[in-house]
N, C-alpha and C positions, 0 to 999 in steps of 0.2 A: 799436896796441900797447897790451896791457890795464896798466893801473898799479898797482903793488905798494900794498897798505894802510898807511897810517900807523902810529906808533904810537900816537898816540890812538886811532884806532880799534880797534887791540886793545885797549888797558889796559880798554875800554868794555865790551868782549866779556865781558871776564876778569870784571867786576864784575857785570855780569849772571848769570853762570854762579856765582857764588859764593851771590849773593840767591837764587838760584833751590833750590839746594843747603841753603842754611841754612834755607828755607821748607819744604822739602819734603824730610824726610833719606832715608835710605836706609831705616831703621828705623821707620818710620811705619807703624802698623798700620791694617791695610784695615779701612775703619768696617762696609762692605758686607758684606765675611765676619762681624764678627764679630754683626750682625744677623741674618742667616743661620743661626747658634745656636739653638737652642731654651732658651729662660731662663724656663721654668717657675715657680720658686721665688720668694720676696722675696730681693733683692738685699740680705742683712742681712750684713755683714762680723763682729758679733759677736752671738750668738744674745742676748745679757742683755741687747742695745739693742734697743729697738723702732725702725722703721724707721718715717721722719717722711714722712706724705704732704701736703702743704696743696691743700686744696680751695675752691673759690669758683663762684660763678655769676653767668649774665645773666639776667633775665628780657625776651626780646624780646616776648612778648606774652601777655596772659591775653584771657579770655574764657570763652562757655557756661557763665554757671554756674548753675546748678541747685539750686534750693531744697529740691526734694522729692526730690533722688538726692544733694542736699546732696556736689557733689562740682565740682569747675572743671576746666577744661582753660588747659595752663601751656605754651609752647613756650620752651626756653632753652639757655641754653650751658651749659657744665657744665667748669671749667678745674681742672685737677690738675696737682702738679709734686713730686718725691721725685727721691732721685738714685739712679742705680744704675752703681755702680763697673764693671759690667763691659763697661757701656757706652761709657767715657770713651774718645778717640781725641785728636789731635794737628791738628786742624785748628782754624783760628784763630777759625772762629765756629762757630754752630750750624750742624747739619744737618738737614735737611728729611724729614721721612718721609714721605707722603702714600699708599702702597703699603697697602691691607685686606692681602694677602697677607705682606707684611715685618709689620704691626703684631700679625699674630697669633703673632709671634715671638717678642713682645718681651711681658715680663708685665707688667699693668695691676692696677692697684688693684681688686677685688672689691666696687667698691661699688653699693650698688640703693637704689631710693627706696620706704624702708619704707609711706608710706602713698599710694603710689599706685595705683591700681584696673587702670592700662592705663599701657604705656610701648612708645615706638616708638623706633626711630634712623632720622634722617632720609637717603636715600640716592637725593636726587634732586640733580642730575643725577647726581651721585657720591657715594658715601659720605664723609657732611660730618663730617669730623675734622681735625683736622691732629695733627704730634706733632714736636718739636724734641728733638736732643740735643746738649745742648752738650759742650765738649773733656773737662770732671771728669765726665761721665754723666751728667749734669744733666737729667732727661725734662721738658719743658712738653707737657702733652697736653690738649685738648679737645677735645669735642665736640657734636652738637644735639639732643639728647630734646624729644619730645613729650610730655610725659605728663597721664593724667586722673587728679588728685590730690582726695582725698579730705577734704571740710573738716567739721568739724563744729559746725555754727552754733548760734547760741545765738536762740532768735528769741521771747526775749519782748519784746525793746524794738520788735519788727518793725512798720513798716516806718523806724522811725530808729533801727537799731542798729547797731553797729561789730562788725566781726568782726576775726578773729585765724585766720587760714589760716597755715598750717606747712606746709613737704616736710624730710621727716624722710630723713636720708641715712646709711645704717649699713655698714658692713661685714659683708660677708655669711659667713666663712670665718675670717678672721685676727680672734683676742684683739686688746685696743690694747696689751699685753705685747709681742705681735706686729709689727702691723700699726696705729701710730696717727695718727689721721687729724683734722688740726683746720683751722682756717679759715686763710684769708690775713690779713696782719697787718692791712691797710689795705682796705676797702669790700671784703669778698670778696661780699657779697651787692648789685646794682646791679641798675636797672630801667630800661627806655626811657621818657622822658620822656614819648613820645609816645602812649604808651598812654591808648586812651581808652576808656574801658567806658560801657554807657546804663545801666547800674544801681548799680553802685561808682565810689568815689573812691578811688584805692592814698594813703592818708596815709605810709606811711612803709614801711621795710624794716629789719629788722635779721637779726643771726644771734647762734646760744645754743647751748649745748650739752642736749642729752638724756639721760636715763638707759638706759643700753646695758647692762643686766645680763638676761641669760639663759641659758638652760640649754641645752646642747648638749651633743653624739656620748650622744643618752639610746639606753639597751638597755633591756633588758626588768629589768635588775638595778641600773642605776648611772645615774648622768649627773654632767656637767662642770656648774659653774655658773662664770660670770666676765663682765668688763668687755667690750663692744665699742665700737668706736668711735661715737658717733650724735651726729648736727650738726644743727638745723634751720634753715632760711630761717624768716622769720618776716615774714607779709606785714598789714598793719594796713591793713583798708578800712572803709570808712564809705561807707554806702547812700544813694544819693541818694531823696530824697521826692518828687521834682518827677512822676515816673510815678503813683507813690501816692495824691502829691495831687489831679492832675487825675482819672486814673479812679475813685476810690472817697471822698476824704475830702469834695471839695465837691460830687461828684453827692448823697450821701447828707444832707451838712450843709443842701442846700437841700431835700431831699424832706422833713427835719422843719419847717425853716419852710415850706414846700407846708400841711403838716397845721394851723399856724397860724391859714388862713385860715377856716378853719370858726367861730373868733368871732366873725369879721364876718359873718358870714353868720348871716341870720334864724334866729333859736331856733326856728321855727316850721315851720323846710321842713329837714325829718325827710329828706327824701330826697335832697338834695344835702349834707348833713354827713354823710349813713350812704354815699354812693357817693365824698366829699372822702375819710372817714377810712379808708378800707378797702384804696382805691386806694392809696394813699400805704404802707399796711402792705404790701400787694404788692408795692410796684415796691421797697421796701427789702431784704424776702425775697429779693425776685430778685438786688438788688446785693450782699447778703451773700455767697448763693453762689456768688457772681463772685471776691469779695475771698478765698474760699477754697480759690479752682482756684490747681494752681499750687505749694501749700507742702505742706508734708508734714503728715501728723495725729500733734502732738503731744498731749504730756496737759497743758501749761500753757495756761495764755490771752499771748493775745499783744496788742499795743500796740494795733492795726487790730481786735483781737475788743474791746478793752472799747470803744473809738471805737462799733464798730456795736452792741454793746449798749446803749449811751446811748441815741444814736439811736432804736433799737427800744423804746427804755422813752419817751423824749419822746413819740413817735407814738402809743402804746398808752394815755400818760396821757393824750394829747388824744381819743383816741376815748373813755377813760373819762371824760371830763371831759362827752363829746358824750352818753352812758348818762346821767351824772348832771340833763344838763340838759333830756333828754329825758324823764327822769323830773318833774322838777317842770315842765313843761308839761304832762303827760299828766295830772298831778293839778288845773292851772290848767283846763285845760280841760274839765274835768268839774265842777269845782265853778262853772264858768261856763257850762254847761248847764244844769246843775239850778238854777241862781239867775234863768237866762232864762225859763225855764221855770216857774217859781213866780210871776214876775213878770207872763210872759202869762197866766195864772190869774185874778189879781187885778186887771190892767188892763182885761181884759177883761167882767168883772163876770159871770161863765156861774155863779161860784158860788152868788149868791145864788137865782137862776132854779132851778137844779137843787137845792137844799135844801129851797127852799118849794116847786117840785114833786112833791117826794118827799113833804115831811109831810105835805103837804096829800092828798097821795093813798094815802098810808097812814090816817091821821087817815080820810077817805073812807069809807075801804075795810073800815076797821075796828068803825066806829061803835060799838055798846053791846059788842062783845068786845073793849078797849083790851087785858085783858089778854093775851087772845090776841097779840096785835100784837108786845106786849114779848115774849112768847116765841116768836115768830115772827124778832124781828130776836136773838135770843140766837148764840153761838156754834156752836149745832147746829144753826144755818139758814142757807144765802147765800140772797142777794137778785141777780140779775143782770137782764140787758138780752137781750133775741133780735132778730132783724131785724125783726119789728114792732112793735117800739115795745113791745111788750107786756110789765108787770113779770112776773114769775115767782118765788117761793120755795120751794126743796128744799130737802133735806137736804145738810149740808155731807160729803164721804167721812167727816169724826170721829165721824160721829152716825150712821152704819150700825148699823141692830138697835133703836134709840129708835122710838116710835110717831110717826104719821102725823097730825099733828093741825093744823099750820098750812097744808097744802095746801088744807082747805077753808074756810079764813080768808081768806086771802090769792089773788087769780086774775093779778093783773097784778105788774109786777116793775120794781123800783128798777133803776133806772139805775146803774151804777158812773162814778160822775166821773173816777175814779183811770185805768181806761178809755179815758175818753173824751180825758182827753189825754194818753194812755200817756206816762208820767212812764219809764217803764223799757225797754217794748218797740220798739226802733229797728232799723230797717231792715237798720242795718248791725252791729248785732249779730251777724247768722249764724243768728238764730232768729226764728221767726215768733212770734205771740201765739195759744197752742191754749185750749182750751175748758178746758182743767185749770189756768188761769192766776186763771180766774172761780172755778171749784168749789172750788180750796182755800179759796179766803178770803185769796188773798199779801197780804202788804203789803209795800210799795215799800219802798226806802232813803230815798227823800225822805219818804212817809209818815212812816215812823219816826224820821224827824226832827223835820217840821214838822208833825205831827198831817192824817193820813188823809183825805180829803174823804168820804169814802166812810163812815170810823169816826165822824168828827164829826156825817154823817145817823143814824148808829144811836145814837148816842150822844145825840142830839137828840131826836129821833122816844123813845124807850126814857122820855127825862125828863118827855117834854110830856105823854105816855102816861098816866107813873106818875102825873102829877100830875093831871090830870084826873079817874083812878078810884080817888083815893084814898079818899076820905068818898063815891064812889058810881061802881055799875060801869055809870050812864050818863054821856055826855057831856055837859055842861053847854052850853045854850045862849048863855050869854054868856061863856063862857072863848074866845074867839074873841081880846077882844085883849090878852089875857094871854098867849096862845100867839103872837100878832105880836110883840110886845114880847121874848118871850122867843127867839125866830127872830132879831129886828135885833141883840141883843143878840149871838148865837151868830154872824149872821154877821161884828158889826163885830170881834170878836174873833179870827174864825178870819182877817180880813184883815188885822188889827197882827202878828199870825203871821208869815202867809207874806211879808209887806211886811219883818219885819224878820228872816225868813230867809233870802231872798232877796238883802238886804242884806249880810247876815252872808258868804255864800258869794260873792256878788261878791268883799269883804273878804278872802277867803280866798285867790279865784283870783287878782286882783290881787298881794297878795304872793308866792303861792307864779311867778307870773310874773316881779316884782323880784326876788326870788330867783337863778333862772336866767341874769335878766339882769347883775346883780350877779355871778356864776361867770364869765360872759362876759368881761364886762370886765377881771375882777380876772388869769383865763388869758391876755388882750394881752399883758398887760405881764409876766405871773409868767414866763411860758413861757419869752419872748426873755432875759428877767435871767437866771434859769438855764441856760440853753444857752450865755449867754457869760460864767460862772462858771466851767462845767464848760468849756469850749473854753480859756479861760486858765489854770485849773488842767492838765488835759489838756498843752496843748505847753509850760508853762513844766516839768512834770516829764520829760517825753520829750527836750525838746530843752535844757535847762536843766542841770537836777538830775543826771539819769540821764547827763549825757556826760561819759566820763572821756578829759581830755588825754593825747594820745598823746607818749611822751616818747622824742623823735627824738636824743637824745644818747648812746642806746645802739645 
């Protein structure tokens, strides 16, 4: 037998059906119908108010960014909320829209991101939005863009500069008379912590307003001009060096000291300082081109061009430095030839031998015709040597068309000294010694320095001559050692000569070798001081001077 209910148990009923009634009236309009609507328009209730959208974003992640398209890619949330009355319903919280098909029902704020190149919405697995309406119409909407936003860097401080990337956010359609659109009151602009870039540090985020004045509905006759709404994020990065530094600032900082070594290295081996400095200009060349893949070609110079301009200017001083000391060797060692060379002359005593065989066989040769002789040895005759031994006297080429008259004076032929230890002609010249080197009559550079061996027989021979047929045109039989006496005399003098020319040009190559060596030294030490002059000048202005505080209280 069933049992009747209490009346507790009804009074329970009763109060249930009452909550249930007050919660949910009769008159409750269907939220579902009226999303179903098409609401095209701004929900403005009086045309003279503009209708308040507040906007804000995330930033979930950056990255790609691009020096020479000077542009990043930005993945973020994008949160908007305005209210529209015609939305408002009677239930106690918000409602969920998650429906692409219901939200294209419902009208959204018209906004685009002025300076981005490429925008996507993200719609994996689902089209990623949500959208809330609360009981007064209240829309909370967001959603995920991708976009590839457009930065426009400044890169002279490069590679330590700070940039300033914007996403500029406008309304595309609606005046802000209209349609205005400003930030959330508290952090509308926020970034993941956890972002991490290998080339940027995100120092800071803020948000600002932009200048939203342009011209719009233009005809061929008229156009509007007026306010629109424009917001920017505002992202503050600072360039990490640590990339920069390893591949480009100390491979190149040590290829200049590379070029340093060439002071230690012998002034005298020409071919390991010309294969040190040359290498070292190369392999910079090559890391220059390196440092300029990569960034865009602007028209200033940038932080890394003047760094590799130093650089390129150390190295080219040290190979000029390698010119210069190449050059006062190349003079050391010539005036340390020809002083060798004057000196085996006179150590070796050939010149006396060859003087008194010359006069003696001019004198010979000449007997009661001296005067012949003296014009035999004049400027319109050479005297030279043949492969036998034999003298011979022609005609010099200046005396072409003069008479013939010392050929039958004269049958055998002076020896040239000058010749015989070719003071000029060397092997390694690139030229041989030709038969037109005799018939001119040349005279050497050391001749003409240190008096001729060859000038001093003619000059000798010419005196001894004169003097014998002066008071008579024969020879005297006792002037024999008058003409010795006057021989020692010519030769001890033509040997204080070369003895202290010889001297003299040692004297000369000596210094002009301290010289070179003195450059050497004095570039150890100049080189390295300058280089860490300009290296502390250099990063105390870059990372010093030139860095302005990013000021995070806006």
């Amino acid at each position: 037998m069933r049992k009747r209910p209490s009346s507790f148990h009804l009074f329970r009923i009763a109060v249930i059906t009452c909550l249930v009634q007050t919660s949910f009236p009769l008159t409750q309009p269907n939220i579902y119908n009226l999303l179903q609507q098409s609401n095209t328009r701004p929900p403005t209730a009086n045309a003279s108010i503009p209708l308040g959208v507040k906007l804000g974003m995330y930033l979930e992640s950056l990255g790609n960014f691009r020096s020479s398209e000077m542009s990043f890619d930005v993945d973020l949330y994008v949160y908007m909320s305005w209210q529209d009355t015609r939305l408002a319903h009677n239930f106690s919280d918000y409602v969920l829209i998650n429906n692409d098909e219901i939200r294209k029902q419902i009208w959204l704020p018209d906004l685009y991101f002025a300076n981005a190149r490429q925008a996507s919405f993200q719609e994996v697995t689902v089209p990623n939005f949500n959208l809330f309406v609360a009981p007064d119409g209240t829309v909370a909407y967001s959603c995920r863009c991708t976009l590839t936003v457009a930065c426009s860097l400044n890169l002279r401080y490069y590679p330590m500069d700070q940039q300033l990337c914007s996403i500029r956010v406008l309304s595309y359609a609606y005046i802000a008379k209209q349609v205005n659109v400003t930030w959330f009151d508290k952090n509308p602009v926020r970034f993941n912590e956890e972002i991490g870039l290998p080339e940027f540090q995100i120092e800071h985020v803020s948000n600002a307003y932009c200048n939203g004045s342009y011209q719009y509905a233009l005809t061929a006759d008229s156009f509007k001009s007026d306010d629109f709404s424009c917001l920017t994020g505002n992202l503050y990065l600072s360039r990490s060096i640590g990339y920069n530094l390893v591949q480009s600032y100390i491979p190149t900082g040590l290829i200049v000291m590379i070029s340093w070594v060439s002071f230690w290295i012998d002034r005298r081996a020409v071919p390991a300082r010309v294969t040190l400095s040359f290498t070292t200009l190369v392999s910079l060349t090559t890391l220059g081109n390196g440092l300029r893949f990569g960034l865009p070609q602007v028209s200033y110079a940038k932080a890394i061009d003047l760094w590799y301009g130093a650089c390129m200017f150390f190295v080219f001083c040290a190979l000029l430095e390698f010119a210069t000391i190449n050059s006062y060797m190349r003079k050391s060692e010539k005036f340390d030839s020809m002083a060798k060379k004057m000196q085996s002359v006179v150590l070796t005593g050939r010149t006396r031998d060859y003087l008194v065989r010359g006069i003696k066989e001019s004198m010979r040769i000449a007997g009661g015709a001296a005067g012949n002789v003296v014009d035999a040895l004049n400027d319109d005759w050479c005297t030279y040597s043949t492969e036998n031994g034999r003298l011979k006297t022609e005609k010099s080429p200046r005396s072409f068309g003069k008479p013939d008259t010392v050929q039958d004076i004269l049958s055998e032929r002076i020896k040239f000294i000058d010749n015989e230890f070719d003071f000029d002609a060397k092997e390694d010249d690139g030229m041989a010694m030709s038969i037109y080197d005799n018939v001119s009559c040349r005279k050497d550079d050391a001749d003409s320095s240190s008096g001729s061996l060859t000038e001093l027989l003619l000059i000798s021979t010419r005196s001894i001559l004169t003097e014998e047929t002066k008071f008579s045109t024969k020879p005297k039989r006792n002037g024999t050692n008058g003409t010795r006496k006057y021989i020692d005399k010519s030769l001890n003098q033509s040997n204080q000569n070369e003895s202290l020319m010889a001297a003299t040009y040692f004297q000369i190559s000596a210094n002009h070798s301290r010289h070179a060596l003195k450059i050497d030294k004095s570039c150890r030490y100049l080189f390295p001081f300058a280089f860490f002059v300009w290296n502390v000048f250099y990063w105390w202005y870059y990372l010093v001077y030139t860095k302005t505080p990013v000021d995070k209280t806006k």
